[in-house]
C-alpha positions, -999 to +999 in steps of 0.1 A: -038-166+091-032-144+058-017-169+035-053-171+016-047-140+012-013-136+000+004-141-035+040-144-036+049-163-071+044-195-055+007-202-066-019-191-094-038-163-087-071-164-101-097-136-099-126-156-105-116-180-075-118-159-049-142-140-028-151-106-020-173-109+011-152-139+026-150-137+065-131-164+074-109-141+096-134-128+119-174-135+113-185-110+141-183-069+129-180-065+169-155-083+175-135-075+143-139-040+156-120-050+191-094-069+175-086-042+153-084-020+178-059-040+197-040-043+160-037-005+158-017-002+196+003-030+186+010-010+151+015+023+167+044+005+192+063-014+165+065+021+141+078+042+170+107+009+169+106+013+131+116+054+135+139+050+163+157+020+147+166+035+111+169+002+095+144-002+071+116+012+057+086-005+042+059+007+012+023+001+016+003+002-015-029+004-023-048-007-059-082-013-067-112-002-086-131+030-081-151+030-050-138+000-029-126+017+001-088+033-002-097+065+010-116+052+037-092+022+045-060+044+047-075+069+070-091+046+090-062+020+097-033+040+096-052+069+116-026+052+145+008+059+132+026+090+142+027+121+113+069+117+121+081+089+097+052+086+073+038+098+041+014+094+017+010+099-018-016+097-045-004+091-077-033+105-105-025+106-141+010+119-149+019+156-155+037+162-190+069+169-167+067+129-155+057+119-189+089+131-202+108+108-179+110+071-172+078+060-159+091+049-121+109+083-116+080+102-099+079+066-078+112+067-068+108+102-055+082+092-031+105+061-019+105+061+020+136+069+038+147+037+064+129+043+090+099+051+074+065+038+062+052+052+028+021+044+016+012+045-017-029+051-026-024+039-065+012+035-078+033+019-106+008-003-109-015+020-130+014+015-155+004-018-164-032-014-159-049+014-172-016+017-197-033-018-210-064-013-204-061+020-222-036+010-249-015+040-242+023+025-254-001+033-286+002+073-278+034+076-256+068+086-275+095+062-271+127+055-290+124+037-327+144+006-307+114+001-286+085-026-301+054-011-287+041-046-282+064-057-259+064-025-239+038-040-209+063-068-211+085-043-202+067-029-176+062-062-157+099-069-162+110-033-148+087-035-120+101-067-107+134-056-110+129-021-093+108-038-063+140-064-059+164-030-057+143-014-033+142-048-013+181-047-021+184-013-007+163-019+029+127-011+016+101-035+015+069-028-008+037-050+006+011-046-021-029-050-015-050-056-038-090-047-024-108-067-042-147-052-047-172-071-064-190-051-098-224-051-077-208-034-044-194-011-066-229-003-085-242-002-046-217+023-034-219+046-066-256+049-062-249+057-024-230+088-040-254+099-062-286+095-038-265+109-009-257+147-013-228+149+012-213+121-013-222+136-044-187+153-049-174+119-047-189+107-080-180+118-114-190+105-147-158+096-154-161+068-125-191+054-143-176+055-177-146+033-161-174+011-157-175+000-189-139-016-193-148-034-159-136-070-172-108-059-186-093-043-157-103-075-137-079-093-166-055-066-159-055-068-123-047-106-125-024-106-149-004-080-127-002-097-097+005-130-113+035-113-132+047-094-102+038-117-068+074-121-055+089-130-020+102-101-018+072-081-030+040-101-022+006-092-033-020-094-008-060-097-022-085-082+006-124-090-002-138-053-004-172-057-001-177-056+035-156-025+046-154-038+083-137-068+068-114-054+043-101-027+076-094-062+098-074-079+071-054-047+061-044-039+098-036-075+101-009-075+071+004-041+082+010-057+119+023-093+105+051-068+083+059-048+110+062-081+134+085-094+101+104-067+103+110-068+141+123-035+148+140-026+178+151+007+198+190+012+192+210+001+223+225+032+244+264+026+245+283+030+276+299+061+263+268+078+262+254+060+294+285+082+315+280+110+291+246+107+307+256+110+339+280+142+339+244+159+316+223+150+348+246+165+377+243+197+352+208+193+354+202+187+389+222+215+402+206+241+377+171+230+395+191+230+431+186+194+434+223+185+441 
């Protein structure tokens, strides 16, 4: 059902190729609705397993360009999960303080604990997007050793490497891609500025961005083609009809968590008797026995 979807190193990944109004899933908003709805109990049961179990923990992360629907997609089909066993963080341009270290340490710091869903809205992945988009290796200090044209190689290489360890280690990182079309984008930013309650979420900033639009589309590919892995797939949503893009993201969030198959520990039959003795405490403090 998601494997037009998702990129795992086994296929090409073209940009140009694929859709960003595509409703092959579900054609009906009504129905799509309902379905997800029945996603979310389904989602809510398997991440009390997930917290109870203490296995594994999984990363959900989010990319895409300004304006296709994170915000809105996060709150909306994660609103389910219990607060207990999940985070979120937003990773804006580095401080100075992360700057000065390796650039997956403040990632590493928000790496869930087994047991746990984290979700990421932006990640490492802005180190090999804006970073090329941007040309920052040209402005970043690094040691004489390092050639500054190899240093996105680098990046791809280190990502790869840090997704297997975490994989390694019990964590699984699911990425998605949202994948908005320029035109939806130009629709929602005008929503922003004609609609006052949405002013404060435009900034000229977000239509300067504008401007390096096909070379973050380059970036974007060239990311997920150098990063797709088994271990950490890629999946690309089309964006442009948010209804959609909330259907398909519940429905890789539930087929991970079905992967996963968590369970509630077994009660041993030391603790079964210990049991027993707590509830003849019990019972005769509320005069039962």
């Amino acid at each position: 059902m998601l494997k037009e979807y998702r990129y795992d190193g086994s296929r090409k990944f073209r940009l140009d190729k694929v859709s960003t109004d595509e409703t092959s899933l579900e054609k009906d908003r009504k129905k799509a609705e309902a379905r997800m709805q029945k996603n979310f109990e389904k989602i809510e049961e398997l991440h009390k397993r997930l917290y109870a179990e203490k296995k594994e923990g999984v990363i959900f992360l989010f990319q895409a360009m300004d304006a296709a629907g994170k915000d809105g997609t996060i709150a909306a089909v994660l609103s389910c999960l219990s607060p207990h066993g999940v985070s979120e963080s937003a990773f804006k341009s580095p401080s100075s303080i992360e700057l000065s270290h390796d650039f997956l340490w403040r990632i590493e710091a928000m790496a869930p604990m087994k047991g746990d869903i984290a979700i990421f809205n932006r990640s490492h992945y802005e180190e090999v997007l804006i970073y090329r988009v941007k040309k920052l290796w040209k402005t970043q200090a690094c040691a004489g050793r390092i050639d500054p044209k190899k240093a996105l190689d680098y990046r791809y290489e280190d990502i790869c490497n840090y997704e297997k360890y975490l994989w390694h280690n019990s964590i699984r990182t699911v990425k998605i891609f949202l994948n908005v079309s320029r035109k939806e984008q130009a629709r929602r930013f005008l929503s922003r500025i004609e609609e006052p309650e949405k002013n404060w979420k435009f900034s000229g900033s977000d239509f300067e961005e504008r401007r390096f639009w096909d070379d973050y589309q380059e970036a974007f590919e060239t990311a997920i083609n150098k990063t797709a892995t088994k271990v950490a797939p890629w999946y690309v949503v089309p964006a442009d009809h948010k209804w959609y893009m909330r259907l398909v993201v519940s429905e890789i969030i539930l087929h991970t968590l079905k992967e996963m198959d968590p369970k509630y520990p077994k009660v041993t039959e030391e603790r079964l008797q210990q049991f027993g003795e707590y509830k003849k405490v019990l019972e005769k403090e509320l005069g039962k026995s």
